[in-house]
C-alpha positions, 0 to 999 in steps of 0.5 A: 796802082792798088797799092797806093790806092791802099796805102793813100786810103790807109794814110788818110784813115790815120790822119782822120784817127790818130787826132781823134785817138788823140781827143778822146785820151785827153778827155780820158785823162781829164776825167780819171784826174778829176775824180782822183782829184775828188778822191783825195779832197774827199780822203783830206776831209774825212782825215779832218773830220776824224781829227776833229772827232779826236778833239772834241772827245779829248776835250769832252773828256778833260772838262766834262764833269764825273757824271753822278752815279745813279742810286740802284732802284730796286723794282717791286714785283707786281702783286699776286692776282690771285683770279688769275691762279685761281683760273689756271688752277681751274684750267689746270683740272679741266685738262687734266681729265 
């Protein structure tokens, strides 16, 4: 009798667990396809968007004009201040006692 006590509490166990097992493997399913699915819509617009890059630099380059070229400036020194070394100097001689 306690065998089929056993085996009638072991059939009702997986009749109540294999459809729930059931339940949780389709929503499994369904979120892993749902990102994957975001995934490849994310992948299809980045490879748009490098392709859009690829144009808009072709055409960048094929109709934008040479750009003007810069004359060199040549920068001038700032002017002595001749405080200023004149002050060093004196600083120079009071350290060096």
């Amino acid at each position: 009798m306690r065998i089929l006590w056993k085996l009638l509490k072991v059939i009702v166990g997986l009749a109540i667990a294999i459809p729930l097992l059931m339940l949780v493997f389709v929503t499994t399913l369904g979120v892993v396809g749902g990102v994957l699915g975001l995934a490849i819509v994310a992948l299809k617009l980045a490879c748009l968007a490098l392709v859009g890059y690829g144009v808009a630099r072709l055409v960048q380059h094929v109709f934008a004009l040479a750009p003007k070229a810069k004359p060199a400036t040549v920068r001038e020194l700032p002017p002595r201040d001749l405080y200023y070394e004149a002050a060093m100097r004196e600083l120079d001689s009071e350290l060096r006692r």
